[in-house]
HTML snippet that shows the backbone in 3Dmol.js (N, CA, C, O; Angstrom):
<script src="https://3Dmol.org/build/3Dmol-min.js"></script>
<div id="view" style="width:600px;height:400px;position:relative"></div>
<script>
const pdb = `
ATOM      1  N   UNK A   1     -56.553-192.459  73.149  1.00  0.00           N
ATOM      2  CA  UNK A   1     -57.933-192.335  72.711  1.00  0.00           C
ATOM      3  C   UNK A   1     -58.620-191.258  73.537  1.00  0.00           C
ATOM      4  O   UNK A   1     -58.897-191.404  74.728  1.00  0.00           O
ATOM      5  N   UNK A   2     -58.850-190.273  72.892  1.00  0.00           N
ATOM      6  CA  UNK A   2     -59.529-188.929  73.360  1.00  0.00           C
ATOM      7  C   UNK A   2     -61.148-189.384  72.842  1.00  0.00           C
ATOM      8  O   UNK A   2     -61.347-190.178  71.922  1.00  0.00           O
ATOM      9  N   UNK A   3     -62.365-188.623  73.730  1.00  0.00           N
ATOM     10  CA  UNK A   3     -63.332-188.861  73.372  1.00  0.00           C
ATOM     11  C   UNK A   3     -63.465-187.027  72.747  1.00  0.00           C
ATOM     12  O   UNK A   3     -62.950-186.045  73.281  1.00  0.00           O
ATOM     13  N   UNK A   4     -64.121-187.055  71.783  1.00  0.00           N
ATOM     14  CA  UNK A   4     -64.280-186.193  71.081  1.00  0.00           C
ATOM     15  C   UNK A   4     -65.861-185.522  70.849  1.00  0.00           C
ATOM     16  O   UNK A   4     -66.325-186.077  69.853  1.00  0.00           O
ATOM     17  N   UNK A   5     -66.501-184.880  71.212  1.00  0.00           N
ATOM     18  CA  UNK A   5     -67.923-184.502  70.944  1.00  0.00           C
ATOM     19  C   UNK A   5     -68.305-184.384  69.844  1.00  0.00           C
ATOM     20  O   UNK A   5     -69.498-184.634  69.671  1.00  0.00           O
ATOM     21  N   UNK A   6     -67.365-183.900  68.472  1.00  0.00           N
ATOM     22  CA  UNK A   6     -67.428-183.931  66.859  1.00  0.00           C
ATOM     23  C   UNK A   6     -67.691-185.163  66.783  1.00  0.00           C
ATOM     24  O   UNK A   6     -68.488-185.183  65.845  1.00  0.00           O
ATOM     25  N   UNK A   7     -67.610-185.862  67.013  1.00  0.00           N
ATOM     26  CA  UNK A   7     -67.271-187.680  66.071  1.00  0.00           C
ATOM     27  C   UNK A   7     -68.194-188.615  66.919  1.00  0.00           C
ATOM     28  O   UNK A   7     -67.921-189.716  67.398  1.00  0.00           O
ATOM     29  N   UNK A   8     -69.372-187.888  66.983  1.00  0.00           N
ATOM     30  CA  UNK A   8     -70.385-188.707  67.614  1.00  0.00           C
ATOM     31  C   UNK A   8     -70.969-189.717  65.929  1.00  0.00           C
ATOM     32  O   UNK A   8     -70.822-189.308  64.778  1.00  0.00           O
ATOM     33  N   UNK A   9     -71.407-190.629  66.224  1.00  0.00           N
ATOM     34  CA  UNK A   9     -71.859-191.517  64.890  1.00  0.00           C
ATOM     35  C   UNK A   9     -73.370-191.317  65.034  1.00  0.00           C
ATOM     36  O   UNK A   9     -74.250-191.214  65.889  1.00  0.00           O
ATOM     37  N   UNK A  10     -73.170-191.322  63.724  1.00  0.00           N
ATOM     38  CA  UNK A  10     -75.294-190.791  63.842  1.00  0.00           C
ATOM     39  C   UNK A  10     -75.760-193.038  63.445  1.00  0.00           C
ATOM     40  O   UNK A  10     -74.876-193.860  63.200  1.00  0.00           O
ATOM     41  N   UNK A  11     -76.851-193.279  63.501  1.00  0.00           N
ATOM     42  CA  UNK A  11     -77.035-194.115  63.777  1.00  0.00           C
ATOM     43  C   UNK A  11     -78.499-194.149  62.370  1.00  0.00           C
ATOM     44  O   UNK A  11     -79.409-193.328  62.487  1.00  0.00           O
ATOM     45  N   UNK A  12     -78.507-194.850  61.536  1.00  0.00           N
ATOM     46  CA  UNK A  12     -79.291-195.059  60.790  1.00  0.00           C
ATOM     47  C   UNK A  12     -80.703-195.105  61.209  1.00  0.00           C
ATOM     48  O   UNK A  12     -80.971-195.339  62.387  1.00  0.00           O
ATOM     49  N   UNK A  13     -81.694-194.884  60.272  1.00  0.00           N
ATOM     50  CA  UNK A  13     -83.261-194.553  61.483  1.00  0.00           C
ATOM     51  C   UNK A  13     -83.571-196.367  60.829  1.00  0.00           C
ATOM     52  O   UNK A  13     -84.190-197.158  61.541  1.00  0.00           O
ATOM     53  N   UNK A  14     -83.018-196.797  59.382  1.00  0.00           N
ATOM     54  CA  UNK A  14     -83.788-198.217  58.571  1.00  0.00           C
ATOM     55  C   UNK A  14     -83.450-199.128  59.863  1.00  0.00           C
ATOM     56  O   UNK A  14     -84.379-199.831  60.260  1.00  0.00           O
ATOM     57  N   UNK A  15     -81.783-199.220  60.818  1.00  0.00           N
ATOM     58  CA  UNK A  15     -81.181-200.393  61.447  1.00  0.00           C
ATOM     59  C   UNK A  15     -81.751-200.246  62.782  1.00  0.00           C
ATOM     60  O   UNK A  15     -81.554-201.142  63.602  1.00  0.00           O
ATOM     61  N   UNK A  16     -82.974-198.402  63.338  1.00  0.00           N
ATOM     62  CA  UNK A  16     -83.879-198.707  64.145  1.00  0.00           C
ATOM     63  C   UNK A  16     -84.960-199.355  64.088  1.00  0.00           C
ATOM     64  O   UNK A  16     -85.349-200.119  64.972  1.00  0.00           O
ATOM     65  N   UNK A  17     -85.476-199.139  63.164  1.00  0.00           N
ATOM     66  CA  UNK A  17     -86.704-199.934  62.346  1.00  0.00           C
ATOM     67  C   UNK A  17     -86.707-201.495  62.236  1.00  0.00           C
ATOM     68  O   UNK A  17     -87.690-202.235  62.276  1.00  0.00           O
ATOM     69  N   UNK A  18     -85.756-201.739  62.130  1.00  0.00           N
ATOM     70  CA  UNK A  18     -84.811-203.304  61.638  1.00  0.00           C
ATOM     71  C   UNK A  18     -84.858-204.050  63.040  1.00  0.00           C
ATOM     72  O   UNK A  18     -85.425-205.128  63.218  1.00  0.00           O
ATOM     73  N   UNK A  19     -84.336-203.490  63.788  1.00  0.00           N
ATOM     74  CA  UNK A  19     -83.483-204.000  65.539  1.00  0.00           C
ATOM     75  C   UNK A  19     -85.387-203.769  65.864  1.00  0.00           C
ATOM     76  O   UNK A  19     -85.863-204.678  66.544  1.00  0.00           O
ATOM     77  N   UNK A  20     -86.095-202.982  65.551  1.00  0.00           N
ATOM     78  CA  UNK A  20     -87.532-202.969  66.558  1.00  0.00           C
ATOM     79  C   UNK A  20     -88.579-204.038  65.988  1.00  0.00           C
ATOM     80  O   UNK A  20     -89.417-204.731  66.565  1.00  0.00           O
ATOM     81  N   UNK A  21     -88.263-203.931  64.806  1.00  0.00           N
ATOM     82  CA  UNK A  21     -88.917-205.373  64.086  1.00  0.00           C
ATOM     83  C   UNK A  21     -88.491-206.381  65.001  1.00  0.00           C
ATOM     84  O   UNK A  21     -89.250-206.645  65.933  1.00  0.00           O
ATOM     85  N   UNK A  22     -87.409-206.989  64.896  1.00  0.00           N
ATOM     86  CA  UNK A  22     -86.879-207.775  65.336  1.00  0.00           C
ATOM     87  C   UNK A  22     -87.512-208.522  66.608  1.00  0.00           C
ATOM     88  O   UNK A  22     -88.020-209.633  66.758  1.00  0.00           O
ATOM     89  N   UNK A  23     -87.164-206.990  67.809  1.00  0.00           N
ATOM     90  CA  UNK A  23     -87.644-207.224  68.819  1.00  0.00           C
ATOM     91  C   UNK A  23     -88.977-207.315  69.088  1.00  0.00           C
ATOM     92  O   UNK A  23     -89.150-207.211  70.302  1.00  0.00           O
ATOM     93  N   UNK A  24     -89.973-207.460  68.499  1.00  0.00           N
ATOM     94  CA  UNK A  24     -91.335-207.460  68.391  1.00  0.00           C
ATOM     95  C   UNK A  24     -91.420-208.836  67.790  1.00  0.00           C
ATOM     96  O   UNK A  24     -92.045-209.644  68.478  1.00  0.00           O
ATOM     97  N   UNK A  25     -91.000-209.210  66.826  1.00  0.00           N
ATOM     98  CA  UNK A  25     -90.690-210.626  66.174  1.00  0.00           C
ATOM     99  C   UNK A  25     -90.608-211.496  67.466  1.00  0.00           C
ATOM    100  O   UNK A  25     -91.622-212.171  67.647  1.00  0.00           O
ATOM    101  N   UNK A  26     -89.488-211.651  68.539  1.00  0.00           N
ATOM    102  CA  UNK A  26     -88.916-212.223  69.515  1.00  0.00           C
ATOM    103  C   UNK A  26     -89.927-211.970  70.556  1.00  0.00           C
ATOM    104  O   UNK A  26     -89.868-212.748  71.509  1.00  0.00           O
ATOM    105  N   UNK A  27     -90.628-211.276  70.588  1.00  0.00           N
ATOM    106  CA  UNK A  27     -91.650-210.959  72.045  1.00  0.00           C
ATOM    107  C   UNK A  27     -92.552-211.890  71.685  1.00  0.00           C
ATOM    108  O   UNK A  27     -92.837-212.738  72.531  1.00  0.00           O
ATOM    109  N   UNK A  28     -93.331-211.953  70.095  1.00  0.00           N
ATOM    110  CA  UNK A  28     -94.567-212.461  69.515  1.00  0.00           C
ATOM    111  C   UNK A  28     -94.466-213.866  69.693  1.00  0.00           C
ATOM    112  O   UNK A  28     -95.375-214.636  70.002  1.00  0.00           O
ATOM    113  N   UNK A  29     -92.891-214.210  69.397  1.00  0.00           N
ATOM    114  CA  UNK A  29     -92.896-215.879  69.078  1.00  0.00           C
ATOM    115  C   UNK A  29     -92.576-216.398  70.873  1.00  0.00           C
ATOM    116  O   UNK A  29     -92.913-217.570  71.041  1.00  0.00           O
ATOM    117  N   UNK A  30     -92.061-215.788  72.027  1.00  0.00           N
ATOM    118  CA  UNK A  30     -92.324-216.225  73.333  1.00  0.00           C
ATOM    119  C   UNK A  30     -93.471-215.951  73.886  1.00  0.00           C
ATOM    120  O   UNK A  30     -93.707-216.345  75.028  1.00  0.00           O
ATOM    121  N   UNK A  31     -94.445-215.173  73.109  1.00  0.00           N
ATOM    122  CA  UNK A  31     -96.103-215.209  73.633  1.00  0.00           C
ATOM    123  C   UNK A  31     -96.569-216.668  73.149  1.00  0.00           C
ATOM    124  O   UNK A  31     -97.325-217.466  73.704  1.00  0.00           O
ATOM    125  N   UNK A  32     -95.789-216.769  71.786  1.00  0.00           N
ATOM    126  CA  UNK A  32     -97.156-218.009  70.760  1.00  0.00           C
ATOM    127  C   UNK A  32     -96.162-219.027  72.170  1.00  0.00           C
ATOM    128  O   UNK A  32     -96.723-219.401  73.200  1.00  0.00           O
ATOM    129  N   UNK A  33     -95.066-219.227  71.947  1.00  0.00           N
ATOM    130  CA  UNK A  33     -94.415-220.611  72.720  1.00  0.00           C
ATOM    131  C   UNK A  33     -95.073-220.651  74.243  1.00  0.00           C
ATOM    132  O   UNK A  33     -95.256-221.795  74.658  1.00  0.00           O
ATOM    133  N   UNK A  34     -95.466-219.545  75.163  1.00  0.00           N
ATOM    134  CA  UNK A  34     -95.792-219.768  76.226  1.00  0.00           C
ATOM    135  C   UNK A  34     -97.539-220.083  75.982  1.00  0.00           C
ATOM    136  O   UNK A  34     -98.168-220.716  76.830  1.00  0.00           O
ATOM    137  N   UNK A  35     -98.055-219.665  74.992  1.00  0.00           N
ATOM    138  CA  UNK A  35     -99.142-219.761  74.578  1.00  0.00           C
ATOM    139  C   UNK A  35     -99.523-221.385  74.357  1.00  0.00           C
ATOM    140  O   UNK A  35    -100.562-221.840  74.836  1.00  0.00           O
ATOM    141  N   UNK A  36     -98.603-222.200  73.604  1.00  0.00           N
ATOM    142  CA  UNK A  36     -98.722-223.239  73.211  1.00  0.00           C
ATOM    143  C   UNK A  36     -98.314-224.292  74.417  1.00  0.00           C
ATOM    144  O   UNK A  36     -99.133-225.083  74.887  1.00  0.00           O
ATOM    145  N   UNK A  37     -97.177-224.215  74.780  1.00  0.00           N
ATOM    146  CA  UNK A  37     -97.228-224.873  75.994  1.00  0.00           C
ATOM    147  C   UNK A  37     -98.319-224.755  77.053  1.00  0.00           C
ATOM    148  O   UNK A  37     -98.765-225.804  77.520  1.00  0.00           O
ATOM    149  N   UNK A  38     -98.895-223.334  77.572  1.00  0.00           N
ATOM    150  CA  UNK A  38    -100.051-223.558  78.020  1.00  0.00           C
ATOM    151  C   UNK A  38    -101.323-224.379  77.632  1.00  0.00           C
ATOM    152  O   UNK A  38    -102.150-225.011  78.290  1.00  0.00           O
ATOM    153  N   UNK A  39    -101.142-224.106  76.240  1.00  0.00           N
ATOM    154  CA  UNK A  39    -102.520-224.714  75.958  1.00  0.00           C
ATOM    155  C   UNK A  39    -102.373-226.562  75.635  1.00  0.00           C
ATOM    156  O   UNK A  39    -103.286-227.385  75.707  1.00  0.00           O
ATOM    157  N   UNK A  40    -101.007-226.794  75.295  1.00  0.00           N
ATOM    158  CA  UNK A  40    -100.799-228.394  74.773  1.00  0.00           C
ATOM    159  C   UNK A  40    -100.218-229.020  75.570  1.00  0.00           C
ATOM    160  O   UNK A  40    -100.493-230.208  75.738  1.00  0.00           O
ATOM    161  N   UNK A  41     -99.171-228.341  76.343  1.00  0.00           N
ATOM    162  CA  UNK A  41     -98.243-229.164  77.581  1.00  0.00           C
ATOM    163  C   UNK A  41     -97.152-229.446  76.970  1.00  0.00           C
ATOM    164  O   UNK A  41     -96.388-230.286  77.446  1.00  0.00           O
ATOM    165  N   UNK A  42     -96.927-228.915  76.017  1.00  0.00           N
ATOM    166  CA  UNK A  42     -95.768-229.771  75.006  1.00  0.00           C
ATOM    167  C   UNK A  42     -95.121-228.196  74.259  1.00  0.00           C
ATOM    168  O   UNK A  42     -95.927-227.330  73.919  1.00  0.00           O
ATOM    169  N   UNK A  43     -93.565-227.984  74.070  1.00  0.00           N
ATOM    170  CA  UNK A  43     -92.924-227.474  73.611  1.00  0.00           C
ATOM    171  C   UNK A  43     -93.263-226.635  72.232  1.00  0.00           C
ATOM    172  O   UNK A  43     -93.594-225.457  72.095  1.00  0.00           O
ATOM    173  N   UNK A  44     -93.026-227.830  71.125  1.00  0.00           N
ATOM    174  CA  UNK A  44     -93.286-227.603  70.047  1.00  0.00           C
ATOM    175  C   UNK A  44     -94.835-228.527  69.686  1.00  0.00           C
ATOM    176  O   UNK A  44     -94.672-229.678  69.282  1.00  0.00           O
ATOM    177  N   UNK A  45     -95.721-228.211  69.777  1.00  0.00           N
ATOM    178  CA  UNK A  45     -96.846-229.329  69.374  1.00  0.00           C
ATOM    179  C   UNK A  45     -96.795-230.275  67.740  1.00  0.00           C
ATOM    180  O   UNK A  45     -96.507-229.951  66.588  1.00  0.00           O
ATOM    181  N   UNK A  46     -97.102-231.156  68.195  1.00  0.00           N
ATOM    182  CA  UNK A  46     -97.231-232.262  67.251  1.00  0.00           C
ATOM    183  C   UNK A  46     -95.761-232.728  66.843  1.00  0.00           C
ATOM    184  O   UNK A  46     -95.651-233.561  65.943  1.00  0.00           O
ATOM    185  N   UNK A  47     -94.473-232.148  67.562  1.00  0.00           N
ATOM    186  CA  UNK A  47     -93.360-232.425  67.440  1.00  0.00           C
ATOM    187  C   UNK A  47     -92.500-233.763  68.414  1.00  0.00           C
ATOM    188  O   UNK A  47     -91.594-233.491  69.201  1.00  0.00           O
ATOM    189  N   UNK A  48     -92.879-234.850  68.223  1.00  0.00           N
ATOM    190  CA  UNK A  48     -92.175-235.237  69.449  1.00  0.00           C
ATOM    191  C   UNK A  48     -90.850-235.291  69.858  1.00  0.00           C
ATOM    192  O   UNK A  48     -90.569-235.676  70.993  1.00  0.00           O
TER     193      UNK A  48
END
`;
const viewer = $3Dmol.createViewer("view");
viewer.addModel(pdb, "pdb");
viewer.setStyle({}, {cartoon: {color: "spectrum"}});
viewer.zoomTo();
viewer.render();
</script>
């Protein structure tokens, strides 16, 4: 296995868009969860 400078893979811009959604998704919902536990004391509220 030779590394080759031709045969670099270009990388779709939709599966950057996709993966940054994502990660914004995952930031939002450990704000609401630290949010909610702060404010209720409880994990999931009204969940026991």
């Amino acid at each position: 296995m030779t590394a080759n400078s031709n045969s670099q893979s270009k990388i779709d811009s939709e599966k950057v868009i996709a993966e940054r959604l994502n990660g914004y998704a995952a930031l939002f919902g450990c704000i609401a969860l630290i949010g909610a536990y702060s404010t209720t004391g409880q994990i999931i509220p009204g969940f026991v």
